[in-house]
C-alpha positions as CSV (number, residue, x, y, z in Angstrom):
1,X,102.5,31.5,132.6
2,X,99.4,33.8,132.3
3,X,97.3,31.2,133.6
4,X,98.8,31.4,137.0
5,X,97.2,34.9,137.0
6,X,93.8,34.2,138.0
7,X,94.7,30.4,138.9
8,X,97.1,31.6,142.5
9,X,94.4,33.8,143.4
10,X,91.9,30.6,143.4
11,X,94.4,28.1,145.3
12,X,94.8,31.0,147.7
13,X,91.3,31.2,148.4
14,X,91.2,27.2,148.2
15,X,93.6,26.8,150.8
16,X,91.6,29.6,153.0
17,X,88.7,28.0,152.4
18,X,90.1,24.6,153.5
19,X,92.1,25.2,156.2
20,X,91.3,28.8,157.6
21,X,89.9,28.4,160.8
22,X,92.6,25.4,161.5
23,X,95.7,28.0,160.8
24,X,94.3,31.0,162.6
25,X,93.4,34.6,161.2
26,X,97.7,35.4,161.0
27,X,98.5,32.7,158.7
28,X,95.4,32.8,156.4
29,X,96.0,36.4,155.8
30,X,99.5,35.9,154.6
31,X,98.4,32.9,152.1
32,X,95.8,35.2,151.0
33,X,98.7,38.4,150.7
34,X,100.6,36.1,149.4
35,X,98.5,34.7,146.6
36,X,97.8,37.8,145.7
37,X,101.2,39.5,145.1
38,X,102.6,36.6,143.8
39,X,99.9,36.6,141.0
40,X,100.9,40.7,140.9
41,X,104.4,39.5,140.3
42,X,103.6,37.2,137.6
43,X,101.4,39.8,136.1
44,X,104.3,42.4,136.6
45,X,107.0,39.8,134.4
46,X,104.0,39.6,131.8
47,X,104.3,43.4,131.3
48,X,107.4,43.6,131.7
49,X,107.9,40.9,128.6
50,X,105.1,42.5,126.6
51,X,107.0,46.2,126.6
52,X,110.2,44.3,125.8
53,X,109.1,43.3,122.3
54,X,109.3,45.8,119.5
55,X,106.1,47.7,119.0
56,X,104.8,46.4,115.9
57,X,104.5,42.5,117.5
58,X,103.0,43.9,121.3
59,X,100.4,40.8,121.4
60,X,100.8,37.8,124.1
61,X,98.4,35.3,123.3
62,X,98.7,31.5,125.1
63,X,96.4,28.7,124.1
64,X,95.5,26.4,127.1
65,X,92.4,24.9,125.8
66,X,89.6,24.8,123.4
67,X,86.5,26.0,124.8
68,X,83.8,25.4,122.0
69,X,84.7,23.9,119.0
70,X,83.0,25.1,115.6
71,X,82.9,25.0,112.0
């Protein structure tokens, strides 16, 4: 789940970048608005999750894949 933070921002721009001057200024600015508060909302839920835990275990950590392997 906290990968779709920085990932809806990216498939926003993605889509701008594809398909902006095709969809007009209007609908571009909502897919960007869009992108953007929905990865506000999914950071919002991550808090909100995070505060709900008892204060001795506040850590959220999510492994989605081994950058550099060593040792």
């Amino acid at each position: 789940m906290l990968l779709l933070i920085p990932l809806l921002p990216f498939l926003g721009f993605l889509l701008n970048a594809s398909f902006g001057r095709r969809v007009g200024k209007a609908l571009a600015g909502s897919a960007a608005c869009g992108a953007m508060l929905a990865s506000f909302g999914v950071s919002l839920v991550a808090v909100a999750r995070l505060v709900s835990l008892p204060p001795e275990s506040r850590a959220i950590a999510q492994h989605v894949f081994t950058w550099i392997t060593s040792g």
